[in-house]
C-alpha positions as CSV (number, residue, x, y, z in Angstrom):
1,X,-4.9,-23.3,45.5
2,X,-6.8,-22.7,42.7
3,X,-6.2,-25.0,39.9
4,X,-6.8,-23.3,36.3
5,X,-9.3,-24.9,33.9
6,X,-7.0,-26.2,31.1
7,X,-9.1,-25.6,27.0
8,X,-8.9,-29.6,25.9
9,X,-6.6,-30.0,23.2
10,X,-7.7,-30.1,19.4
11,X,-7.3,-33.1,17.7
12,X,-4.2,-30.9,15.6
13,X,-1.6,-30.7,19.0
14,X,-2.4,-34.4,20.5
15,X,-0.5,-37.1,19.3
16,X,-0.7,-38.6,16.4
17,X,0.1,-42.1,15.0
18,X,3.5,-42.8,13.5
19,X,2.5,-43.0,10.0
20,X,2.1,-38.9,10.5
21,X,5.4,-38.5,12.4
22,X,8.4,-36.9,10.4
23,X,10.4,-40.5,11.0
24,X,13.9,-41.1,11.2
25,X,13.9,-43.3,8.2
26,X,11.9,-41.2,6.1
27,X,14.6,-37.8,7.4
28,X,17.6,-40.0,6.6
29,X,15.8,-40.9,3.0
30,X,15.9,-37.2,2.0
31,X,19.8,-36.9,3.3
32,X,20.4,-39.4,0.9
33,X,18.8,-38.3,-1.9
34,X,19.7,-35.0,-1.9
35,X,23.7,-35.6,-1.2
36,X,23.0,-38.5,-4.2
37,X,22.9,-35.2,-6.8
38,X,25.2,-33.3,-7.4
39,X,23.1,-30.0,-8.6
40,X,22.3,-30.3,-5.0
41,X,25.7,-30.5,-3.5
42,X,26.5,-27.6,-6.2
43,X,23.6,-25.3,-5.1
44,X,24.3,-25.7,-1.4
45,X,28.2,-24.8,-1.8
46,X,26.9,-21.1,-4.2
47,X,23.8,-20.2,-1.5
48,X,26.0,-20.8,1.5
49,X,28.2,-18.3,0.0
50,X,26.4,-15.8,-2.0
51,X,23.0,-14.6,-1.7
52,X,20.6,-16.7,-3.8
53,X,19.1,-13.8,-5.5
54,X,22.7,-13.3,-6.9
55,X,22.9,-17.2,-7.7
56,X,19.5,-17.1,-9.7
57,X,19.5,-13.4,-11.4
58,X,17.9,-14.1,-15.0
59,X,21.3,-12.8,-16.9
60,X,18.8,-12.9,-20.5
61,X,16.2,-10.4,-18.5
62,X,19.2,-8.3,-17.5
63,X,20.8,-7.7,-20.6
64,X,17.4,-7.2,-22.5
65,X,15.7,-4.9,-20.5
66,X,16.8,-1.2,-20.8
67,X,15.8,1.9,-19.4
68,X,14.2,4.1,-22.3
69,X,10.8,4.2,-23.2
70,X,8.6,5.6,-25.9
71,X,6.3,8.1,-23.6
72,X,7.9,9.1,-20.6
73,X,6.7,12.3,-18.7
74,X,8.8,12.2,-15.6
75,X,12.0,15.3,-15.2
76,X,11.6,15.3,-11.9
77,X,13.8,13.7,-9.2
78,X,11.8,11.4,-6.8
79,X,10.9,11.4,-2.8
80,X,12.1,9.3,-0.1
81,X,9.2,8.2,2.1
82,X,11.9,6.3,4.5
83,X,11.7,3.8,7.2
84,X,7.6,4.1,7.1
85,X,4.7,2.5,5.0
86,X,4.0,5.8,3.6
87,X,4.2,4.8,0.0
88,X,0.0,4.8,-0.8
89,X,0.6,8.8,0.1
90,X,3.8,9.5,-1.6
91,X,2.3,8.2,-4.7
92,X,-0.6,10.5,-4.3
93,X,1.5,13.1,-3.3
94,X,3.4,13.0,-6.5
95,X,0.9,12.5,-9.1
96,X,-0.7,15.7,-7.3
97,X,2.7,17.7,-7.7
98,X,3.0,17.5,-11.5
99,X,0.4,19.8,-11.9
100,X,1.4,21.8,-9.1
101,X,4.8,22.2,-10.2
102,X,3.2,23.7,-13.8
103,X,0.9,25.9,-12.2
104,X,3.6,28.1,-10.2
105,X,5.9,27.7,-13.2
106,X,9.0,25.6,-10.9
107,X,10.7,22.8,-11.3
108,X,10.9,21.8,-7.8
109,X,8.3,20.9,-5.5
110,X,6.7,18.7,-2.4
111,X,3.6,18.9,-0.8
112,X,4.1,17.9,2.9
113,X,4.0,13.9,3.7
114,X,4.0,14.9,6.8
115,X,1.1,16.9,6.8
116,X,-1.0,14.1,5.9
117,X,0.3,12.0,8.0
118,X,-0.6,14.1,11.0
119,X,-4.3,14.1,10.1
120,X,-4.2,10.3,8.9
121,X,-2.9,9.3,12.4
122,X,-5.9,11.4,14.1
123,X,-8.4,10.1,11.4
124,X,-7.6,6.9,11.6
125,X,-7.1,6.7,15.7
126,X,-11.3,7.9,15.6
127,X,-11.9,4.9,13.2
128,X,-10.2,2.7,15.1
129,X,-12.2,3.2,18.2
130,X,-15.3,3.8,16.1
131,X,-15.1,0.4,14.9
132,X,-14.3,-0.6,18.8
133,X,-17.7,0.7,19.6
134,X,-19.1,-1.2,16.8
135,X,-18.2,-4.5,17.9
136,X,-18.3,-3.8,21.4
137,X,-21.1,-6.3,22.1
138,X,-18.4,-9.1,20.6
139,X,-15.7,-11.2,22.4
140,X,-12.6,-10.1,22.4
141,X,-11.0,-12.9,20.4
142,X,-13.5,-12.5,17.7
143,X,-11.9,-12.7,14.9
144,X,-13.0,-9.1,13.7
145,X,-12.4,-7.6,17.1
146,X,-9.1,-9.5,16.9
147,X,-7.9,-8.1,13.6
148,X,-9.0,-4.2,14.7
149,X,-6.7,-4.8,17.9
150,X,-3.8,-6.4,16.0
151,X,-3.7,-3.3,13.6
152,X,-5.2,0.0,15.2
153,X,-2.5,2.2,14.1
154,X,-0.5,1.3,10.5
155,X,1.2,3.5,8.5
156,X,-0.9,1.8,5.2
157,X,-3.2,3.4,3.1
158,X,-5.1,3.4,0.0
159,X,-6.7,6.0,-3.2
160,X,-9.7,6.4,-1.5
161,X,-8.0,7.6,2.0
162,X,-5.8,9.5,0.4
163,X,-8.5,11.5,-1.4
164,X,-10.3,11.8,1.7
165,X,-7.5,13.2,3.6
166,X,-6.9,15.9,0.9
167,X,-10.8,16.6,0.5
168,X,-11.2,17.3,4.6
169,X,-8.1,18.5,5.7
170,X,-6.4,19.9,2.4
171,X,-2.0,20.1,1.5
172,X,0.7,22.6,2.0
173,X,4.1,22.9,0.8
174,X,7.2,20.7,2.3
175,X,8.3,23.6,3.7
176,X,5.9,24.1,6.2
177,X,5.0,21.5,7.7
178,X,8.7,19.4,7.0
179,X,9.8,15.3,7.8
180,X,10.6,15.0,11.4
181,X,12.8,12.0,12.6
182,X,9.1,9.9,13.6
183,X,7.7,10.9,10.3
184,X,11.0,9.4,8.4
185,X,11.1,6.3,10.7
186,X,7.7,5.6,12.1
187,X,7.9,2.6,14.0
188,X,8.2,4.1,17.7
189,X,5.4,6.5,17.2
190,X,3.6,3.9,16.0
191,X,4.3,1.2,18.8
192,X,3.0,4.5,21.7
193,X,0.0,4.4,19.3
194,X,-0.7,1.0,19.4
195,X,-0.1,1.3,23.1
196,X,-2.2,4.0,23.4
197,X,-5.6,2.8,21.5
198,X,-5.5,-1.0,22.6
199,X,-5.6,0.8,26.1
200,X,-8.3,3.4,25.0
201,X,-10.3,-0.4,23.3
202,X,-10.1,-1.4,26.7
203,X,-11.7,1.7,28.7
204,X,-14.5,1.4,25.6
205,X,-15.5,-2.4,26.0
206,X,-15.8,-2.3,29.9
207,X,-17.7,1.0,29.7
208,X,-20.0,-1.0,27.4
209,X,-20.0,-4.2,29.7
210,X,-21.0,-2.2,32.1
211,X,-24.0,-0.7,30.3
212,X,-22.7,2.9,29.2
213,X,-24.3,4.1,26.0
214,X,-23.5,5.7,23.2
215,X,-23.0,9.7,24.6
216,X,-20.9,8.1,27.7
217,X,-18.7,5.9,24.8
218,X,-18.1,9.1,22.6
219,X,-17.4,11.2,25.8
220,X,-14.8,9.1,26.7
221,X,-13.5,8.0,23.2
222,X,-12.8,12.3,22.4
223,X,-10.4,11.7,26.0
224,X,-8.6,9.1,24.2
225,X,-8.5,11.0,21.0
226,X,-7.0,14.2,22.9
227,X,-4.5,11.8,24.4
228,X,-3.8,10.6,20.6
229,X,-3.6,14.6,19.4
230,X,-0.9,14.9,22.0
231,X,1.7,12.0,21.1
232,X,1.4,13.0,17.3
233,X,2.2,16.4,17.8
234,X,5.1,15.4,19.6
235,X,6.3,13.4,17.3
236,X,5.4,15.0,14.0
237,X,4.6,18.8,14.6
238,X,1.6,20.7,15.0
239,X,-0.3,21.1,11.5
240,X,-0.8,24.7,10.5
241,X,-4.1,26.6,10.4
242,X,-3.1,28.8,8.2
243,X,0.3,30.0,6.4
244,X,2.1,32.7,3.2
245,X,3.3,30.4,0.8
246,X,5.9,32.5,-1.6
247,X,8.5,31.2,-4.4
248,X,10.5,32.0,-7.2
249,X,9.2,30.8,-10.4
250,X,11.7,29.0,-13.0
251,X,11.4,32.8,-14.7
252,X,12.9,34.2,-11.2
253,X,9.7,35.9,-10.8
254,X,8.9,36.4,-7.4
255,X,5.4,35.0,-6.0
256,X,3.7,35.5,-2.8
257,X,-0.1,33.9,-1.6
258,X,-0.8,34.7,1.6
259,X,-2.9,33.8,4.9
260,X,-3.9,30.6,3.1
261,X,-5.4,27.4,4.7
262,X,-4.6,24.1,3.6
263,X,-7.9,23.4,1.7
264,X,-7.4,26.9,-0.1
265,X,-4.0,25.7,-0.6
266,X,-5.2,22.6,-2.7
267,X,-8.0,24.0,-4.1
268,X,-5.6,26.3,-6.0
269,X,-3.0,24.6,-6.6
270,X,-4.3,20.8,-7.3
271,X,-5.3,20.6,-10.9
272,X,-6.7,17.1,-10.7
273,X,-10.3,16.9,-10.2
274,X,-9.8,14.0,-7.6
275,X,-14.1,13.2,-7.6
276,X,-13.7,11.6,-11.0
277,X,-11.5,9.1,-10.1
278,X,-11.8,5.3,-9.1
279,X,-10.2,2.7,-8.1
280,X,-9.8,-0.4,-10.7
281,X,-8.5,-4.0,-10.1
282,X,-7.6,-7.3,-11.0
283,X,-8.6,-9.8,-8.4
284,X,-8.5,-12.8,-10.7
285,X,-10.3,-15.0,-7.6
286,X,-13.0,-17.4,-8.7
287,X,-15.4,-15.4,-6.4
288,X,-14.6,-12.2,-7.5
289,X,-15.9,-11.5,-10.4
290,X,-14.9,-9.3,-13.5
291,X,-17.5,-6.2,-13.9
292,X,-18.3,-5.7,-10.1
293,X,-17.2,-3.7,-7.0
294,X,-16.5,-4.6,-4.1
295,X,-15.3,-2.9,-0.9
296,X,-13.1,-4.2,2.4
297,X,-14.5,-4.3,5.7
298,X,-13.0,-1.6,7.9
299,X,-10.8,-0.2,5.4
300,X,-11.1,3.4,6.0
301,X,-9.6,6.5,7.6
302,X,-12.3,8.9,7.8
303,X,-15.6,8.3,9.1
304,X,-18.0,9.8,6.7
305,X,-15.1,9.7,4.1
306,X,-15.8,7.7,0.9
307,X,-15.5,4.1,1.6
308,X,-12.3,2.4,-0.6
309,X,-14.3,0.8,-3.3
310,X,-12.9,-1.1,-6.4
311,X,-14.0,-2.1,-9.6
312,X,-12.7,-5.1,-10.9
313,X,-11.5,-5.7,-14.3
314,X,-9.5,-8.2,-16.5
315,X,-5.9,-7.0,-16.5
316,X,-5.7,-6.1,-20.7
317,X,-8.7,-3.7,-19.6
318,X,-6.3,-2.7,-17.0
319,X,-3.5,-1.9,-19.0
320,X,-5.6,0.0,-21.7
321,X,-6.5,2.3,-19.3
322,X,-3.3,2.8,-17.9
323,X,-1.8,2.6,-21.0
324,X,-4.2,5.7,-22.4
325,X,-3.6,7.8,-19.4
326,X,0.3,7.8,-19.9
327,X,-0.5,8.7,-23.7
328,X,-2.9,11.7,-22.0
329,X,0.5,12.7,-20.4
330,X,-0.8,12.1,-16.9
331,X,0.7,9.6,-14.3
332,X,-0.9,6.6,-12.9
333,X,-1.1,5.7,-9.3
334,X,-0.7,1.9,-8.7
335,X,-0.6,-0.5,-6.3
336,X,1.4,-4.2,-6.4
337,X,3.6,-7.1,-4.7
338,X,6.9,-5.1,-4.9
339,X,8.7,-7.3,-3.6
340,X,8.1,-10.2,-5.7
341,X,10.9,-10.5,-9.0
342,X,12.9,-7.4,-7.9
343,X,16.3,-6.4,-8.4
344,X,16.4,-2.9,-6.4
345,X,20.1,-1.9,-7.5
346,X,18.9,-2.5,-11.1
347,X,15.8,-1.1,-10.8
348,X,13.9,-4.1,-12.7
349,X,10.8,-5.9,-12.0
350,X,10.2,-9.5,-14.9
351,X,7.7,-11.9,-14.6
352,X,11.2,-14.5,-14.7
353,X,14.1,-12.0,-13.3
354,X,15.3,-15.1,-11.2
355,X,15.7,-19.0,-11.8
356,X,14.5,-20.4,-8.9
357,X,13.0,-23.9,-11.0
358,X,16.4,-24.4,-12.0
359,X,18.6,-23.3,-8.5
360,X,15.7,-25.7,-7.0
361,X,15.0,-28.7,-8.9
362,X,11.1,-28.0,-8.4
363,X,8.3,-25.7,-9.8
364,X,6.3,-22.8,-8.2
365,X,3.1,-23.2,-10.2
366,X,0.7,-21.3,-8.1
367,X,-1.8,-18.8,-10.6
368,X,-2.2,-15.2,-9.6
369,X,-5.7,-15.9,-8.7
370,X,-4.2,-19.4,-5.7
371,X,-1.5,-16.8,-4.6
372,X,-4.3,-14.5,-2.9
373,X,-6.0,-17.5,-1.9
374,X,-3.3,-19.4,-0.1
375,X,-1.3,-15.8,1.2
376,X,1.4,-15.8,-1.1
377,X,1.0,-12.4,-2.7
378,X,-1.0,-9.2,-1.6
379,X,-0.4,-5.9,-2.3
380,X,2.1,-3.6,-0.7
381,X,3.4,-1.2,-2.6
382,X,2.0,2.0,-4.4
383,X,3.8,3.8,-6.9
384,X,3.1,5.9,-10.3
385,X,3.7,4.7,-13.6
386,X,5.8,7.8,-15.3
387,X,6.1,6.0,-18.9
388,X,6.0,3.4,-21.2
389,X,7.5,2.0,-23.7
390,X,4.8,1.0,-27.1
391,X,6.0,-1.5,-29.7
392,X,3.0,-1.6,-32.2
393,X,0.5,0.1,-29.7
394,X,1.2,-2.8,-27.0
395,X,3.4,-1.9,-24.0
396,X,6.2,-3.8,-23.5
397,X,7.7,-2.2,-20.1
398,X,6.6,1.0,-17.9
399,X,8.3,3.3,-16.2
400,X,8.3,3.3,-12.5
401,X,8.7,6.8,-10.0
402,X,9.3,5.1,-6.6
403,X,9.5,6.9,-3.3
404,X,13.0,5.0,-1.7
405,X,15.3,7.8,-3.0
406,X,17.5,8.1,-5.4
407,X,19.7,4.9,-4.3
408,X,18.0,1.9,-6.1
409,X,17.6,1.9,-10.2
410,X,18.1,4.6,-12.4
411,X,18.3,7.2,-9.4
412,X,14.6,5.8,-8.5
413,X,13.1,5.3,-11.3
414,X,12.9,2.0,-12.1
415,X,11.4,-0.4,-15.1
416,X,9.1,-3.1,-14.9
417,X,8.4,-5.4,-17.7
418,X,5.4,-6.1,-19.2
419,X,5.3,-9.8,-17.9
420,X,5.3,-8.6,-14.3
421,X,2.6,-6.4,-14.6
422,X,0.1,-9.3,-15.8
423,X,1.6,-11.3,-12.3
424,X,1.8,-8.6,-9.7
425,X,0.3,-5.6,-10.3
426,X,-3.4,-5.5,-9.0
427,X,-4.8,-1.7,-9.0
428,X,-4.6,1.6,-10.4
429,X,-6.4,4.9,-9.7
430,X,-7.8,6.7,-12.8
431,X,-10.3,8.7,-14.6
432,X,-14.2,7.6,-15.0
433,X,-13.7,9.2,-18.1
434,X,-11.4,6.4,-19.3
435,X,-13.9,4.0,-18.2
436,X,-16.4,2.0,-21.1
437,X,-19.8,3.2,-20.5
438,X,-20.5,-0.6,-18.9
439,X,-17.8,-0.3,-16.5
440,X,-19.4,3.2,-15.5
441,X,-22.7,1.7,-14.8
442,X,-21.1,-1.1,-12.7
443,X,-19.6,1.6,-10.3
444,X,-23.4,2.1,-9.3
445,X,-23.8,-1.3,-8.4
446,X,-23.8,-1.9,-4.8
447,X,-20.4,-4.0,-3.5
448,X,-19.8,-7.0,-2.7
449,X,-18.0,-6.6,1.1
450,X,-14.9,-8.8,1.5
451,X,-13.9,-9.5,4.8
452,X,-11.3,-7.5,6.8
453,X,-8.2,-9.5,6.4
454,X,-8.9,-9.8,2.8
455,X,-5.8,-9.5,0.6
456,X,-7.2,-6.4,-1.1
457,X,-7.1,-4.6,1.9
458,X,-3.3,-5.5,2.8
459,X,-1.8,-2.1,1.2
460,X,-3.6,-0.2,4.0
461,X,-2.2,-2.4,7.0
């Protein structure tokens, strides 16, 4: 019997000395202390009982933080993107629909999620195994090669492959091309995916290993990819080649464009010339500096797509832009740690919306820039900003159009204070135009590449 060669332990899983144990004396020491106070005892008997969000809810932020604002261009009601981490498309999706809505005079209107979602799942199945290809001369637990296989099929995205999906493949209505249950809750469709292309990374490395080149790898990554086309037609539909869109404007006028493709379709009816825009953040890292670009490794969709570039900027250049778009009357797509300081019934994001310091006895001191570092914040979440409120030319809260539904804040819009933004908020998408003429020369700089499981790539996974 064959006896299995064992990897020698690391110095971090053999024992260790009893000065590093956890000891009993040293367990029993933090007992008493903590049953010694009586803020403890009187914490432990709320949280046990009542959530600790409930226990800690800022009542001063509450009852100061309203829901009207000074600019506010949203009378629209908002989209649902569901059980699925569709939020980077929704948000393009609707910044792309107020103009849409104002060219065929209704008040109405979606462009299919679904749609896009069809094409990103194909798109991003052939980058997948592209990047398989790529690294095909590595090990398998390389930590690249490692981090493809963990993620080859998310539901994640950001500006830049959203624009590329629209550029290549083009829009149509809701209508035809609807949700289907897999588009609305994504996670089965996506675990056959991920089934699917780990076994297709497979096929690819031994062909390699076994010396195949590059026409044998494509010839057999395009079987994998037709095996792809078939589960994502079954679960969301087959995309149209071409389609009659007709409506009723808000004038009861009747409207018919027929025998349309997609990219005819959003050629004629998106208004927003989508080439001028980039992608601005604020990575506050010590090694990401202010006035550069930089770009994620393997965070894409489409190969020969634009790459997802940012430019990085303080945040008070940030919000100026921002700021000056909403006072244009145009929307701003954003991305941001959502979940941080949120109250979803109430719809309120602030910087201090809950007393943890004083539930806890202790401080959570960690900067925007050591909360990358050390994994405590990324983004994941994109929304628009529909509006904010000015008070002397300085905004003092923005108006939020999620994509949950109508459930959480003020039938899902919701407010974030100013304070939040400065902590959480890392990205919008906006016009060059908006752009000093410095920042436009730094887009032509070439960018610095971050690794793959950098936290600016974390909306797209």
């Amino acid at each position: 019997m064959a006896i299995s060669k064992m990897t020698p332990a690391s110095p971090f899983n053999q024992s260790m000395s009893p000065e590093q144990a956890l000891s009993d004396e040293l367990a029993g020491r933090f007992r008493r202390e903590f049953a010694a106070n009586p803020a403890n005892r009187l914490a432990q008997n709320a949280v046990t009982q009542v959530t600790v969000d409930d226990i800690t809810l800022n009542r001063a932020v509450v009852t100061e933080t309203d829901h009207t604002f000074s600019i506010q261009l949203d009378d629209w009601t908002v989209t649902n993107q569901k059980r699925t981490g569709r939020c980077w498309m929704f948000a393009g999706l609707n910044l792309l629909r107020v103009g849409a809505k104002k060219t065929m005079g209704i008040k109405s209107f979606e462009f299919s999620q679904n749609y896009l979602m069809f094409w990103d799942k194909l798109e991003r199945a052939n980058y997948f195994l592209e990047n398989i290809i790529e690294t095909a001369d590595r090990d398998a637990d390389d930590r690249l090669v490692s981090f493809l296989l963990a993620r080859p099929a998310e539901d994640g995205g950001q500006w830049n492959m959203f624009v590329n999906l629209v550029k290549k493949h083009g829009l149509v209505p809701k209508s035809i091309m609807p949700e289907t249950e897999s588009s609305s809750n994504s996670m089965r469709m996506n675990s056959i995916l991920r089934r699917k292309l780990r076994e297709g990374a497979k096929r690819l490395r031994d062909l390699y290993a076994k010396g195949a080149g590059g026409e044998a790898l494509r010839a057999t990554k395009q079987s994998i990819l037709s095996e792809v086309y078939k589960i994502v037609s079954i679960h969301l539909g087959t995309p149209p080649e071409r389609f009659t869109w007709q409506w009723a404007d808000q004038s009861k006028e009747f409207h018919r464009d027929p025998d349309l493709t997609p990219r005819e379709f959003a050629a004629k009816y998106v208004g927003l010339p989508l080439d001028e825009y980039v992608c601005l953040v604020n990575d506050p890292r010590p090694n990401s500096p202010f006035g550069r670009t930089f770009t994620v490794q393997c965070l894409g969709n489409i190969i020969g797509g634009e790459s997802v570039t940012y430019l990085n900027l303080d945040m008070p250049a940030l919000k100026r832009i921002a700021q000056r778009t909403l006072e244009d009357s145009e929307p701003v797509w954003f991305g941001c740690d959502s979940g941080k300081m949120m109250h979803r019934d109430l719809g309120v994001w602030d910087k201090d919306l809950y007393d943890y310091e004083a539930l806890y006895q202790t401080t959570f001191n960690l900067s925007k820039a050591d909360r990358l570092i050390y994994h405590e914040t990324a983004m994941t979440h994109a929304m628009l900003f529909t509006g904010v409120d000015l008070v002397d030319g300085r905004p003092r809260r923005w108006r939020v159009e999620n994509s949950w539904g109508e459930e959480g804040g003020q039938k899902g819009f919701y407010t974030l204070n100013d304070s939040w933004f400065d902590e959480h908020a890392f990205e919008i998408a906006a016009r060059k135009s908006y752009l000093t003429p410095e920042m436009q020369a730094a887009l032509e700089m070439e960018p610095i590449i971050l690794p793959a499981w950098d936290p600016m790539g974390a909306l797209a996974r």
